[in-house]
N, CA and C of each residue as an Amber inpcrd file, in Angstrom:
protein
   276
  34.9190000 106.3210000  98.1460000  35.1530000 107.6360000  97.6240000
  34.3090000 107.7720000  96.3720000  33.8000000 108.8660000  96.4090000
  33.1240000 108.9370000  94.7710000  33.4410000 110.3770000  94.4720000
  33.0870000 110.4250000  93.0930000  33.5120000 111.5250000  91.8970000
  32.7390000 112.1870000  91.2170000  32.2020000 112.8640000  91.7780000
  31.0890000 113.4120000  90.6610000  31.5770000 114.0420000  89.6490000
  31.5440000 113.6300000  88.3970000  31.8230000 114.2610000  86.9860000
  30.3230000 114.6390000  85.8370000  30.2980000 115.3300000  84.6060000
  29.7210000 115.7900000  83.9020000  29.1510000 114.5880000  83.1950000
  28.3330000 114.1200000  82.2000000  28.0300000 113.3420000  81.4910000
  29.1760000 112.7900000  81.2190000  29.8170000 113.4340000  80.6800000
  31.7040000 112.4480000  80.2260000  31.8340000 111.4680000  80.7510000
  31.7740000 111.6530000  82.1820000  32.4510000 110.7720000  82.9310000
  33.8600000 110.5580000  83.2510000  34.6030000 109.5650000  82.6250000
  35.9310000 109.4600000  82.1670000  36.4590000 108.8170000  81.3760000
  35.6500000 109.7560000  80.1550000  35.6790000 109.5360000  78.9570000
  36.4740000 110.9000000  78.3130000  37.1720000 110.6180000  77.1950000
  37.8410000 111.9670000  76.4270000  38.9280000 111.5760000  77.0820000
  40.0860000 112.5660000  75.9370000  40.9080000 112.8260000  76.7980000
  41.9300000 113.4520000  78.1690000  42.4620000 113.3760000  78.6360000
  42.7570000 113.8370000  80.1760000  43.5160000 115.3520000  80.0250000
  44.0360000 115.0530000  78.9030000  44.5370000 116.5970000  78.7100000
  43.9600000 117.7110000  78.1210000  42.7090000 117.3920000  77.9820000
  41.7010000 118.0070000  77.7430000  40.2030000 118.1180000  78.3710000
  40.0970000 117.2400000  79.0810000  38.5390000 117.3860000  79.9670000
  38.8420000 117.3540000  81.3950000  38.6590000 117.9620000  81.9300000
  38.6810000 118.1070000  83.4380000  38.3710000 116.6170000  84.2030000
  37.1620000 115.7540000  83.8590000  36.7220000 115.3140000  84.5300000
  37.5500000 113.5770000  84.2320000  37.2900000 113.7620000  82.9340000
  39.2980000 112.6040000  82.7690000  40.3410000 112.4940000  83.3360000
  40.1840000 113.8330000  83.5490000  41.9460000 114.2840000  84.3430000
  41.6810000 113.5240000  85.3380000  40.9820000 114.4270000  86.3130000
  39.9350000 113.6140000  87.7730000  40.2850000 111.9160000  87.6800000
  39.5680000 111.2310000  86.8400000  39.5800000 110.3120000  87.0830000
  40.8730000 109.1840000  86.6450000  41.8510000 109.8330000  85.6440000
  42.8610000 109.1060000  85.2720000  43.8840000 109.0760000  86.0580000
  44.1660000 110.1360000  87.0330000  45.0750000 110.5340000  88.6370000
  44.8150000 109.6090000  89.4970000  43.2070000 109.4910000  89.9080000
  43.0800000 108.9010000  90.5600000  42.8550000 107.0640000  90.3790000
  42.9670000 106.5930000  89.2340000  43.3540000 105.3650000  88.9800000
  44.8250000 105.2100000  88.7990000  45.2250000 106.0720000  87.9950000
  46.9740000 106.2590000  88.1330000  47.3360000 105.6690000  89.5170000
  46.9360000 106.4040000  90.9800000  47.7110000 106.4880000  91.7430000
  46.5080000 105.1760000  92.8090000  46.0140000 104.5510000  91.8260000
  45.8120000 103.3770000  92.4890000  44.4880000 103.2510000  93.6230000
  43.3720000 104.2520000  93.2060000  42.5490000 104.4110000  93.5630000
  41.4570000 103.6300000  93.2130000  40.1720000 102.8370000  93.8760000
  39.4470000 102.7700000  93.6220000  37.7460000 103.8780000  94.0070000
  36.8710000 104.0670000  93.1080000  36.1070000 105.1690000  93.4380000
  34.9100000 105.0410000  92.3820000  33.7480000 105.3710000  93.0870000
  32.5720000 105.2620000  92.1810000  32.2240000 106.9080000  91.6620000
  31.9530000 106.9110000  90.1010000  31.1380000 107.7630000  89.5930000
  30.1190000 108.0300000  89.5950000  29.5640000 109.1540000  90.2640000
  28.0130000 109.8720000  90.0830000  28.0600000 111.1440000  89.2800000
  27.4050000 111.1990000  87.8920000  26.8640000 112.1290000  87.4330000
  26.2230000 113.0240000  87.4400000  26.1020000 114.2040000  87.2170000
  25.3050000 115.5430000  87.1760000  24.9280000 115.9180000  86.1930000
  24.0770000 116.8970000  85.8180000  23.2830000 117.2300000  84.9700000
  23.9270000 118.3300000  84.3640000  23.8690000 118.5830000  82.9450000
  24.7810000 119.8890000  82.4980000  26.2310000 120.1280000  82.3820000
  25.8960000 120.7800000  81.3070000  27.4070000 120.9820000  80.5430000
  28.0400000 122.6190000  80.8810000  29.3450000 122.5280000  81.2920000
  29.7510000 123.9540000  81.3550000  29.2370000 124.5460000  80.3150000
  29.9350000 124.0970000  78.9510000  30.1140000 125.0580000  77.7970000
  28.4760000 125.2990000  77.3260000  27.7850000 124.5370000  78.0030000
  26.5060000 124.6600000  77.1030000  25.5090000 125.0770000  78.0560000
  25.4620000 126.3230000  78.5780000  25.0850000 127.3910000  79.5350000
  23.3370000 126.8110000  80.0440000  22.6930000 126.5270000  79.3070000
  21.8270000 126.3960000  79.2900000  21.0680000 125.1590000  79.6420000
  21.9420000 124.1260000  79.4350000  21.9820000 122.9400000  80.1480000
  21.9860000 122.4420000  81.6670000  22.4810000 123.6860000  82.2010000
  22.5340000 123.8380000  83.4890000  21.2240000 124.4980000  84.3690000
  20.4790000 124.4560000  83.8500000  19.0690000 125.6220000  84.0730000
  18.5130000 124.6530000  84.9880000  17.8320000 125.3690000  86.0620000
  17.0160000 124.7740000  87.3080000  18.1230000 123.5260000  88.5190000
  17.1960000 122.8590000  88.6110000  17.8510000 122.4070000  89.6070000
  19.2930000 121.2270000  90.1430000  20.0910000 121.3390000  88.1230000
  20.5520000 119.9370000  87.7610000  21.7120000 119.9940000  88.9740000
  22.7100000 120.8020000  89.5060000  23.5460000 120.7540000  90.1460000
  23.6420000 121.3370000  91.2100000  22.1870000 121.4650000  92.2340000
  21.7160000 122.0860000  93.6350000  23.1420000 120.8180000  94.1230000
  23.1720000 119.3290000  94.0400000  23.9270000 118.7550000  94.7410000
  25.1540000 119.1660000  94.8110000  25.9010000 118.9090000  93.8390000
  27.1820000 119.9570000  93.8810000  27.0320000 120.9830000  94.6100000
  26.3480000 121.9000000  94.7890000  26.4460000 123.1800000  95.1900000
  26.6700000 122.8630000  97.0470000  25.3530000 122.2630000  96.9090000
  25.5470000 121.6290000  98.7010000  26.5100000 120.8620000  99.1260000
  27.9810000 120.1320000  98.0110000  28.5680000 119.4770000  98.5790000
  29.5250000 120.3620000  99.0110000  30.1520000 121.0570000  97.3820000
  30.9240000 121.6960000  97.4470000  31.1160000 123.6510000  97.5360000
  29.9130000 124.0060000  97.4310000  29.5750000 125.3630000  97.0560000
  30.2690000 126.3450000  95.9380000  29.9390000 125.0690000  95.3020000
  30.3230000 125.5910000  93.7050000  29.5540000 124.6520000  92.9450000
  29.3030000 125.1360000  91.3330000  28.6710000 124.0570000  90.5070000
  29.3240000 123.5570000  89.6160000  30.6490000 123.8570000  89.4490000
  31.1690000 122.8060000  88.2830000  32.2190000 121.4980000  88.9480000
  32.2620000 120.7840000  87.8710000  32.3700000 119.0440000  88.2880000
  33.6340000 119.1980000  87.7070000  34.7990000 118.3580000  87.7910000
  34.6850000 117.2870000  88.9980000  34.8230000 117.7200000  90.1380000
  33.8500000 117.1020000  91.4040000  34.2780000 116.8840000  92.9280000
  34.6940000 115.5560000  93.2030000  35.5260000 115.5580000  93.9460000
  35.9910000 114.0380000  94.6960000  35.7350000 114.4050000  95.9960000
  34.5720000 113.5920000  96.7860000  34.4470000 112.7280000  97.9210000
  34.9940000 111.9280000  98.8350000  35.9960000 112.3360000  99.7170000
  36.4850000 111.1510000  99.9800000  35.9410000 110.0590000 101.4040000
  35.8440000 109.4710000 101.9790000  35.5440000 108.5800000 102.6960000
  35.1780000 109.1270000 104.0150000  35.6530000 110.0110000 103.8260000
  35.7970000 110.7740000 105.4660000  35.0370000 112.2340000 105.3060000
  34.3940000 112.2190000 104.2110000  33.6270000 113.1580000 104.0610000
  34.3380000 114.9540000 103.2700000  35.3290000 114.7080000 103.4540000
  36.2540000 115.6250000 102.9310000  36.0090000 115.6140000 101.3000000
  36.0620000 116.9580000 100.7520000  35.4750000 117.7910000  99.3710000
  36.7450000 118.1940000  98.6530000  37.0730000 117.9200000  97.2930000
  38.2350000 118.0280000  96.6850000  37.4560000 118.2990000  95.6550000
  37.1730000 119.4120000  95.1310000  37.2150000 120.4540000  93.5810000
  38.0260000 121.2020000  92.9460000  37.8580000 120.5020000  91.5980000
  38.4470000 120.8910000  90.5900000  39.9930000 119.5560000  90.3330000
  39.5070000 119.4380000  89.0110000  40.7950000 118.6930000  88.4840000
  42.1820000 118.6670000  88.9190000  42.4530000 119.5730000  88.9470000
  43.9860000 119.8510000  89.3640000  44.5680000 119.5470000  90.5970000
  43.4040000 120.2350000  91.7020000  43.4320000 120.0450000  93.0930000
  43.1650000 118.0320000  93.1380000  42.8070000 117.6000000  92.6550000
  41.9020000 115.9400000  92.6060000  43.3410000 115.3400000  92.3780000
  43.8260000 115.5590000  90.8910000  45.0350000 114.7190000  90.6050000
  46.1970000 115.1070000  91.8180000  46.5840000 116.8550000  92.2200000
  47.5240000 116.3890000  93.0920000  47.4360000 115.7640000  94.4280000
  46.2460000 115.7190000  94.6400000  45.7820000 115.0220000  96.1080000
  45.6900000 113.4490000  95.6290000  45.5350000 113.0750000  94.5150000
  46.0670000 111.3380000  94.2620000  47.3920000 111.1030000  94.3070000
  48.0250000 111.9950000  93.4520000  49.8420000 111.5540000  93.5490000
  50.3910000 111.6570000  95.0420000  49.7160000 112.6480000  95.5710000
  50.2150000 112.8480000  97.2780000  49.5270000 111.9410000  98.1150000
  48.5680000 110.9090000  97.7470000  47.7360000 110.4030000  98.6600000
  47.6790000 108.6300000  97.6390000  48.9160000 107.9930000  97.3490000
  48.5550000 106.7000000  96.2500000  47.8810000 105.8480000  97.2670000
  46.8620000 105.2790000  96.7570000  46.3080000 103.8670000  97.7430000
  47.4380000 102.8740000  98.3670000  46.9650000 102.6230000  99.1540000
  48.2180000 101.7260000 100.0590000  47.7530000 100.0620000  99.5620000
């Protein structure tokens, strides 16, 4: 499974960065999963210019991060949707 998050990564805190959240759910609930990065910052509009997040777009058809990947090819965007699909889905 992998995660594409912002430069952050999963770094900051979870109750505050999306892409923390993402990834603290899904270790919470006993996940293992690799991080791939993207280019560009929401807040910083301009950072996003040309072609940094064509991938995102083609995974998920949207450009902001986090997406979770899962194994089976299945697309989970946005934080919220990520953490409750870990608590509903803990690694066996």
């Amino acid at each position: 499974m992998k995660l594409y998050t912002c430069g952050q990564k999963d770094s900051g805190p979870a109750a505050l960065h999306p892409c923390a959240k993402a990834a603290v759910a899904l270790r919470d609930a006993g996940h293992q999963f690799e991080i791939e990065t993207v280019g560009g910052y929401k807040l910083l509009f301009w950072t996003r210019r040309g072609n940094v997040r064509d991938k995102i777009k083609e995974i998920s058809g949207q450009t902001d991060v986090p997406v979770l990947v899962l194994d089976d090819d299945t697309v989970i965007s946005g934080s919220g949707k990520i953490a409750r699909w870990a608590k509903e889905h803990p690694a066996s």
